[in-house]
N, C-alpha and C positions, 0 to 999 in steps of 0.2 A: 504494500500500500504506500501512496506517496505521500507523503506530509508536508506542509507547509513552511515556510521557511524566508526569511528578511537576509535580503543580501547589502550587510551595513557598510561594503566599500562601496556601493555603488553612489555616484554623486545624487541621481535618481533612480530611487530605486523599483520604481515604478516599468513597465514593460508593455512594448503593445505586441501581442502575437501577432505571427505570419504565417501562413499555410499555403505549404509548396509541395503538390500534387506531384509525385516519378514518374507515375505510370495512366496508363488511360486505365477509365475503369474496364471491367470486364463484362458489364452488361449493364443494363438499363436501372437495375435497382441499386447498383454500388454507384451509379452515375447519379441517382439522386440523392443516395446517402452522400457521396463526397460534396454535392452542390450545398447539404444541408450542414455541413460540416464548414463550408466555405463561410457560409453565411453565420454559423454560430462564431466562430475566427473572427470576420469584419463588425459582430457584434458586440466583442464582448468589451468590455471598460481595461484600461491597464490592470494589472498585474504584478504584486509582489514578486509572485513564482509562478512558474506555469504548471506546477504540479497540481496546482487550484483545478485547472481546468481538463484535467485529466480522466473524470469520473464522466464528465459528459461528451467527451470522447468516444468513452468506454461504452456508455449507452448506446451512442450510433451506430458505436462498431465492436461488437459487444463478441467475446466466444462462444464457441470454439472456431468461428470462421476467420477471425483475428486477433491478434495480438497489439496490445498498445503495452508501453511503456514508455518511460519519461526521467527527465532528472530536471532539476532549476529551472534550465536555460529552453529546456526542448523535449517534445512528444514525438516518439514515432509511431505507427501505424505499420505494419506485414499482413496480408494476407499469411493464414499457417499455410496453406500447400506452394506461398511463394517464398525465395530466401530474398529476395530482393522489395526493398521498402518499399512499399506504396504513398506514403505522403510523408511529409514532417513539417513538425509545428514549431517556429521559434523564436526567440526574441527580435523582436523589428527594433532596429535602430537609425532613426532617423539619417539622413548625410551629415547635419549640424553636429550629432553627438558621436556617430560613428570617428570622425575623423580625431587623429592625435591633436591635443592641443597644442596654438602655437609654442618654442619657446619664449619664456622671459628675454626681452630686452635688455643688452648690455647697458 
């Protein structure tokens, strides 16, 4: 089970998830579960941790047809009869906060 958790280096520690689909679905019902899955992603409010969001993950795509697991930063999703991921979910960071900050001025 994933538990919750504050990541206290972060300057914010706030996160907005990203859902990055591998593969195409495999038919017409994983294509609307993954749409519904898109749309829970672009819904949800930032994010301590993304293990928060993990249980309803779990619901859409729920065993034995798949596999979710997660850690802090990121959820992935396997079909079980595939070894290769089907989506994953992960921390968005914007270009502003992505990028190294400049150095100090001499």
């Amino acid at each position: 089970m994933c538990r919750p958790i504050l990541h206290a280096h972060r300057p914010d520690p706030l996160v907005q998830p990203q859902l990055t689909v591998q593969q195409p679905p495999r038919d017409d019902t994983e294509a609307a579960e993954l749409a519904k899955l898109a749309e829970l992603v672009a819904t949800t409010a930032p994010l301590f941790d993304l293990r928060n969001l993990a249980p309803a993950v779990r619901r859409l795509f729920p065993e034995p047809a798949y596999l979710v697991g997660c850690g802090g930063a990121h959820i992935w999703l396997h079909r079980t009869t595939d070894p290769h991921r089907l989506a994953i979910i992960c921390e968005f960071n914007p270009p502003e906060r992505a990028q190294d900050p400049k150095p100090p001025s001499p």
